[in-house]
C-alpha positions in Angstrom: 0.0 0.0 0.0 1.3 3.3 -0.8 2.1 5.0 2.1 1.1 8.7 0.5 -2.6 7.6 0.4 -2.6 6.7 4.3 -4.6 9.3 6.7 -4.2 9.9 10.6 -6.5 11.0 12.9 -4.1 11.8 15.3 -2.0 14.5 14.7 0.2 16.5 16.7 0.7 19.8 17.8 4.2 21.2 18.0 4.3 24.3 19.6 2.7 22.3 22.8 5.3 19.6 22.8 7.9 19.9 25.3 10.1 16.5 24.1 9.5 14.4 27.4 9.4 11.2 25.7 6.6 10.4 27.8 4.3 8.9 24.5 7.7 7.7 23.0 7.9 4.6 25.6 4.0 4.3 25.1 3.1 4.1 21.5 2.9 0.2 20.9 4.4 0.3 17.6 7.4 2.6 17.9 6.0 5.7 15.7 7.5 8.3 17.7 10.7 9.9 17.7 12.4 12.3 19.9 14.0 14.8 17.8 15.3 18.5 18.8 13.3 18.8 21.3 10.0 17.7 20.0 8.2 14.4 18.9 7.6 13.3 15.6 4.8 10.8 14.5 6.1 8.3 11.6 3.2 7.8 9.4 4.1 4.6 7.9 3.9 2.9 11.7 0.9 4.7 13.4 -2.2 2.9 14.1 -3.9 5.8 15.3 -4.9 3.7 18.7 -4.5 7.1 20.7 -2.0 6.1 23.5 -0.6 9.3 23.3 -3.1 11.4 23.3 -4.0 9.5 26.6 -0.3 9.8 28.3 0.4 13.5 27.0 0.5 16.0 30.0 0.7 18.6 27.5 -1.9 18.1 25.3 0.3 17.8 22.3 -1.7 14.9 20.6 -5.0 15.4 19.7 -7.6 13.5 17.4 -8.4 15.3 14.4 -12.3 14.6 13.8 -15.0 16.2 11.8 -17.3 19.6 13.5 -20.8 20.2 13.6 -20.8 22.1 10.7 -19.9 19.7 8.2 -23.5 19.0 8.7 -24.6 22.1 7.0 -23.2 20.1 3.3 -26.1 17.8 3.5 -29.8 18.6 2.9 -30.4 15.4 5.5 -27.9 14.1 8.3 -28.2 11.2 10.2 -26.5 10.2 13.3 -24.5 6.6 13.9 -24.2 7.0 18.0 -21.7 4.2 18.9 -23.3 2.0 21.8 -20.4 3.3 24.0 -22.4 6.7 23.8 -24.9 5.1 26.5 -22.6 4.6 29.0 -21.3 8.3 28.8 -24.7 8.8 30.9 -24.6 7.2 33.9 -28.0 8.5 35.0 -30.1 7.5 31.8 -31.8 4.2 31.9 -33.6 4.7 28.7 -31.9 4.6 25.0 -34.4 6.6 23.4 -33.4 9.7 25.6 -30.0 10.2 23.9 -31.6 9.1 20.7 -34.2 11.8 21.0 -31.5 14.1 22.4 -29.2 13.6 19.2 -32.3 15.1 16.9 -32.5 17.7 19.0 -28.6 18.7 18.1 -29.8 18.9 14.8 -29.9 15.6 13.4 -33.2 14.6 10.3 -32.5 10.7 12.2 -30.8 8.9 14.2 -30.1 5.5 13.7 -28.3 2.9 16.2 -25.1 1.6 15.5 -26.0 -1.2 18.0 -28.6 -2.5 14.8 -25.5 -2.6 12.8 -23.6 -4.9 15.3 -26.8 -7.3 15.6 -26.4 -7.5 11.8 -22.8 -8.2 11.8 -22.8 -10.7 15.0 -25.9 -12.9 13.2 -23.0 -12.2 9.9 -20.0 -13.5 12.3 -21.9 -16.6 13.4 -22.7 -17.7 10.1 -18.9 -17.1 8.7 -17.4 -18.8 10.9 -19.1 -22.0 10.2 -16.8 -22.1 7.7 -14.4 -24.9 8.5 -11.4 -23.5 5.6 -10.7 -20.0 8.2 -7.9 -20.4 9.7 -8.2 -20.7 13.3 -8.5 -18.5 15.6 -10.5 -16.3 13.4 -9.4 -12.5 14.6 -12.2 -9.9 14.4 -12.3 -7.4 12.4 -14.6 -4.9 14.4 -11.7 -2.5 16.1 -10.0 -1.0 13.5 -6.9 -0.4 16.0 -6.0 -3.9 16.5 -6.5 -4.8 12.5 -3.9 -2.2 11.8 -1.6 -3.3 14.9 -1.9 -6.5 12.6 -1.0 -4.6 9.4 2.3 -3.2 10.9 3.0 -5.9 13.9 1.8 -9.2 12.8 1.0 -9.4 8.7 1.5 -12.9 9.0 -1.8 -13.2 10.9 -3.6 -11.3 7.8 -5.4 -14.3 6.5 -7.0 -14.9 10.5 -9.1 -11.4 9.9 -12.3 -12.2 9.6 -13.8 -10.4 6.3 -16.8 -9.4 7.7 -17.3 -4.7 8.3 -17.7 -2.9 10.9 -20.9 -2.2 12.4 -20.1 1.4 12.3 -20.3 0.6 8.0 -23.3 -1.7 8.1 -25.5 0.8 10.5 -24.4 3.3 8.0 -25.3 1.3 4.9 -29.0 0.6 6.6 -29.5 3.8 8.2 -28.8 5.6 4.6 -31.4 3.2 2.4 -33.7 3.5 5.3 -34.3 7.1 5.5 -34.1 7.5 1.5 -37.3 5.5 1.4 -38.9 6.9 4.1 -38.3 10.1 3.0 -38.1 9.4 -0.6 -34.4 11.5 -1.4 -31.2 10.5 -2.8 -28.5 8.9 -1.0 -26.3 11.6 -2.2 -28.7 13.9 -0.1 -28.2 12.5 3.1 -25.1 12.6 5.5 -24.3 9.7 7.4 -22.0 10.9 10.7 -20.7 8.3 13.2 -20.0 9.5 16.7 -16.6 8.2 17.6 -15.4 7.3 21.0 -11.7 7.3 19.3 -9.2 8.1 16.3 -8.8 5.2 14.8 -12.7 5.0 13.8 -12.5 8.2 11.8 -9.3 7.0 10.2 -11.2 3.9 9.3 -13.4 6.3 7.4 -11.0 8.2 5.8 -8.7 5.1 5.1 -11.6 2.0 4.9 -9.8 -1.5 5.5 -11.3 -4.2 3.2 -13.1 -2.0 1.3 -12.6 0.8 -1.5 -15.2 3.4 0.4 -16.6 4.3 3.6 -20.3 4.5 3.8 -20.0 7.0 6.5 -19.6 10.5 5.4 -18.1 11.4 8.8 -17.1 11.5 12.6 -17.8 13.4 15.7 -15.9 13.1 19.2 -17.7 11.3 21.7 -17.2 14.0 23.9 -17.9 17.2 21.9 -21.3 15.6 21.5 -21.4 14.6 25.4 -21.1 18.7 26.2 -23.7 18.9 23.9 -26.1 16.4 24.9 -26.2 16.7 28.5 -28.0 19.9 28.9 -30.6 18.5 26.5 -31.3 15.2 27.6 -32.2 16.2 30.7 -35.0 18.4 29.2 -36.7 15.3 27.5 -40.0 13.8 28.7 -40.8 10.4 28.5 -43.2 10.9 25.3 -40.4 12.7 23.6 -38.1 9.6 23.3 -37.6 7.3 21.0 -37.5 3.3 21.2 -34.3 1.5 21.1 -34.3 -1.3 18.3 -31.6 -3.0 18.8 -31.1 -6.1 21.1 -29.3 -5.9 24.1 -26.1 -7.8 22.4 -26.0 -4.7 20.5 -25.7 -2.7 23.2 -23.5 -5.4 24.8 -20.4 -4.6 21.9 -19.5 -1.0 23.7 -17.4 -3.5 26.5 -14.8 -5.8 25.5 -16.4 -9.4 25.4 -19.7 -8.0 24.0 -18.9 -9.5 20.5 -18.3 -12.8 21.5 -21.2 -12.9 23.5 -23.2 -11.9 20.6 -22.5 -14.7 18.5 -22.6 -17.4 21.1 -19.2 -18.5 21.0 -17.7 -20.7 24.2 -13.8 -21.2 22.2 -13.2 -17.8 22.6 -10.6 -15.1 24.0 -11.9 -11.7 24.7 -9.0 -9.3 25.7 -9.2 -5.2 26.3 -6.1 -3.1 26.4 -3.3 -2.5 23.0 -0.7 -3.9 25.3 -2.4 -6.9 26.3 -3.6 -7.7 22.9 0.1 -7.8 21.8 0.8 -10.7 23.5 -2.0 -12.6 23.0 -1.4 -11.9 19.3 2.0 -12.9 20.0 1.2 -16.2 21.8 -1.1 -17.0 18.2 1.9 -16.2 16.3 4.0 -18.5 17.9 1.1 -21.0 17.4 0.3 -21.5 21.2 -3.4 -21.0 20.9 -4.2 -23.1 17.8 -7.1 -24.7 20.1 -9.0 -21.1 19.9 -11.6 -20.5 17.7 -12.3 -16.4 18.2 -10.2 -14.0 19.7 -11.9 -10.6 19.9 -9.6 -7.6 20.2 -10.2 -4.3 22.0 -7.3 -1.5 21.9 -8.6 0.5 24.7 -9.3 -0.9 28.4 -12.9 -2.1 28.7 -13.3 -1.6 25.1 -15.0 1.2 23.2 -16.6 2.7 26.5 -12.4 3.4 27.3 -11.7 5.3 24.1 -9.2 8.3 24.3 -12.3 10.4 22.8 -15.3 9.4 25.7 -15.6 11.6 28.8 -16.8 8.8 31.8 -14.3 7.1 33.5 -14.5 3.6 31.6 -15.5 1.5 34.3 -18.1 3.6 35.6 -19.4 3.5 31.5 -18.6 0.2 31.5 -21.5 -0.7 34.5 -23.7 1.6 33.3 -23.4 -0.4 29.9 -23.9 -3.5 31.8 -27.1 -2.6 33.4 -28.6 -1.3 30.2 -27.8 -4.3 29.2 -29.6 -6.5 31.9 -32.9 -3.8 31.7 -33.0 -4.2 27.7 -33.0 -8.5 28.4 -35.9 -8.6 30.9 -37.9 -6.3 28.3 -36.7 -8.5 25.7 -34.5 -11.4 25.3 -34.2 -11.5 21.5 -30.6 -12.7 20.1 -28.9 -11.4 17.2 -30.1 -14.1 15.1 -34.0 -13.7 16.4 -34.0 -9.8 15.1 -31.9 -10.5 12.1 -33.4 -12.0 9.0 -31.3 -14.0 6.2 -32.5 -11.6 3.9 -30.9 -8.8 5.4 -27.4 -10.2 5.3 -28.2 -10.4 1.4 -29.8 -6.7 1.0 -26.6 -5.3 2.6 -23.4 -5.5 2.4 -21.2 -7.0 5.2 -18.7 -8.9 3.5 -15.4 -6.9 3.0 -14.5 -5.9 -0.7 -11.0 -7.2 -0.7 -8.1 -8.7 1.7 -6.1 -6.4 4.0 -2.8 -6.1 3.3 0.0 -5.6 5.1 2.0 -2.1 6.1 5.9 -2.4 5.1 7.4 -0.7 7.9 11.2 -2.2 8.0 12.2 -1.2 4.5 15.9 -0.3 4.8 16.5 0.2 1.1 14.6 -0.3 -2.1 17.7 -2.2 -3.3 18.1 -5.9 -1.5 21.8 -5.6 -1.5 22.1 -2.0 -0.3 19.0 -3.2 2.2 21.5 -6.2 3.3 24.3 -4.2 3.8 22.6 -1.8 6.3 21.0 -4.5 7.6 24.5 -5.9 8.9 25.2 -2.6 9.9 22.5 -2.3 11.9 23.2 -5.0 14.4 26.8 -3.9 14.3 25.0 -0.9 16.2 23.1 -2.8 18.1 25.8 -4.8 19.5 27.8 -2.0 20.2 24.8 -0.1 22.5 24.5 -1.0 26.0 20.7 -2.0 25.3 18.9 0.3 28.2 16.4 1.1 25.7 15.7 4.3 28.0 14.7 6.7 25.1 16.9 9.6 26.0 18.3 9.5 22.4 15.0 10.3 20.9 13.9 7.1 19.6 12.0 4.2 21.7 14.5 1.4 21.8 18.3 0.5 21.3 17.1 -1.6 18.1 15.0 1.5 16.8 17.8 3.6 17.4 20.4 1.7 15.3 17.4 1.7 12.2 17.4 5.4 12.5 21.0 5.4 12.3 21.4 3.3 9.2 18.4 5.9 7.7 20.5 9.0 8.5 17.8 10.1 11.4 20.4 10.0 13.9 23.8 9.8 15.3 25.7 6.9 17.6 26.6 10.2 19.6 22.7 10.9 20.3 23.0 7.6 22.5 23.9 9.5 25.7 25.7 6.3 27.0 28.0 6.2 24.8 28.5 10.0 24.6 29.3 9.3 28.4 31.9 6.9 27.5 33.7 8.7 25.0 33.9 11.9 26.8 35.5 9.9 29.9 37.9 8.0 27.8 38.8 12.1 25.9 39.3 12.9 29.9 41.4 10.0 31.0 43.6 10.9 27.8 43.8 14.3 28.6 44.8 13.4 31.9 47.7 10.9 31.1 49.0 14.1 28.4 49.1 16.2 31.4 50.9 13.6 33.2 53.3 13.0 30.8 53.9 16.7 29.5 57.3 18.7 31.0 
């Protein structure tokens, strides 16, 4: 993939960085450097999973999402709130009060992306009755750990399951809906998804699997929570609307709420970028063959503990859990009860195409002069102590000797072995002294 074409939700802003190298030791794919006093994001390795916009005391990193007024574009918008949106309000025990309070923002409809994720659990359960996947099947659903994948472990590719987002298939049913209800184009109509972090708006701008997004765009989590608050708490009873998806739907905003969708016992549900490296790690080395499903989640507790959300993620994640348990004794439909056959053939969930892998160790477009600097490379790393303690700008010894061999940086940026050189320059100067008349 051509690295030009790539887009990044997170961005950063100089003039607040003060070079601390505090996101440096955090980002889980080494894509940032340390240089003059400022960080640098490397495009070609970011995921856009928003670690450093968590760790940043300076507010350096921010998430670069779409405004309110890109609304104004479309004769029609509707609104995709993320099921993580519900637990932003710990004091709503009704759906239809943050639906109804999203039209009241300015919104023609609102449709829930917790519909979308019935459609693509009943979608997941019948896929994976395919005995050819290769086991564990990996879900697709957050787009942070499919790109972790891309740049970390492209030999796990082929275990992606091809099935969207439900962030895409809510979009695709919420635009066909409202054309024939209100009998307009589809080009009329803006679809926008509110995000609880980056790497869903970079999966907009950037689709994996497919050529195109159906969503036209996103809005933090929490510039629509500021919003939202005052309102909702103006709406009576009458005003609201009625939930339609089941409470599985609901369920996907915490980590586990996939695989609990689809019914599946052989699975692994982990939460947390650094945890799900080394349980992708364990299925690289083949030491989970046995699994059938392992369902990813970058951020801890899943979507409710996005960098973009404004509750604490556990207290969303309980308030998720008791709409949950309310929306079961009212009704304890499954994905597969509310979900017909035919809808799986009306829409698209099936991805377009396979996802390919992101080159990110290319030393040289020529193998020889790639080898070469290759050997140099570990010369480098066999002559630094191996601290990996960041203080010359990039995250580890090994990152630091690439950089190196790329012209990035100097051995003398390695403040260990400035140390050493400078004492053996004063142990000669000494012994001179010593030995001058």
């Amino acid at each position: 993939m051509d690295t030009k074409a790539r887009y990044h939700s997170v961005r950063l802003e100089k003039e607040l960085c003060k070079g601390c190298t505090n996101c440096l030791m955090h980002c889980p794919t080494e894509a940032i450097r340390v240089r003059k006093g400022r960080a640098h994001i490397l495009d070609e390795r970011c995921i856009d999973c928003g670690e450093c916009i968590r760790i940043c005391n300076y507010h350096a990193k921010i998430a670069a999402t779409d405004s309110l007024e890109m609304l104004k574009r479309f004769r029609y918008t509707v609104a995709l709130p993320a099921p993580s949106l519900y637990g932003q309000f710990r004091s709503v025990t009704d759906v239809g009060v943050i639906l109804a309070g999203l039209k009241k923002l300015g919104f023609d409809d609102v449709f829930e992306v917790a519909r979308g994720a019935d459609v693509v659990s009943r979608a997941i359960a019948d896929r994976m009755r395919d005995p050819t996947l290769p086991r564990p099947i990996i879900s697709s659903a957050c787009p942070t750990v499919v790109r972790l994948i891309q740049v970390r472990f492209p030999d796990l590719l082929p275990n992606i399951l091809d099935i969207r987002q439900p962030m895409e298939v809510a979009a695709e049913i919420a635009r066909s809906e409202f054309c024939a209800k209100r009998a307009c184009a589809p080009e009329d109509v803006g679809v926008f998804f509110i995000t609880p972090c980056p790497a869903k708006m970079t999966a907009i701008r950037s689709p994996l699997g497919q050529s195109r997004s159906a969503v036209d765009g996103a809005i933090s989590m929490m510039e629509i929570y500021s919003l939202l608050r005052p309102v909702i708490s103006h709406i009576q009873k009458d005003e609201t609307l009625e939930g339609a998806s089941t409470a599985y739907g609901i369920g996907w905003a915490t980590s586990s709420g996939e695989t609990k969708s689809i019914f599946q016992e052989n699975a692994l549900s982990v939460d947390g970028i650094q945890n799900c490296i080394r349980v992708l790690e364990e299925i690289e080395n083949n030491k989970l063959s046995d699994l059938t499903f392992f369902e990813g989640n970058a951020c801890v507790g899943g979507c409710v503990g996005g960098p973009l959300t404004f509750e604490n993620n556990y207290v969303a994640k309980n308030t998720i859990r008791k709409l949950v348990s309310n929306s079961l004794l009212r009704s304890p439909d499954t994905p597969r009860d509310r979900v017909p056959p035919s809808t799986l053939n009306k829409y698209p969930v099936r991805m377009e195409f396979e996802i390919e892998p992101h080159s990110v160790m290319k030393l040289d477009d020529d193998i020889t002069v790639a080898m070469q600097k290759m050997q140099r490379m570990n010369e480098i790393i066999d002559s630094l102590p191996g601290y990996d303690c960041g203080s010359c700008g990039s995250p580890t010894c090994r990152a630091f000797a690439e950089d190196i061999v790329l012209g990035y940086a100097s051995e003398m940026e390695c403040i260990h072995k400035l140390k050493d050189r400078l004492q053996n320059m004063a142990e000669q100067m000494v012994e001179l002294a010593q030995t001058k008349r």
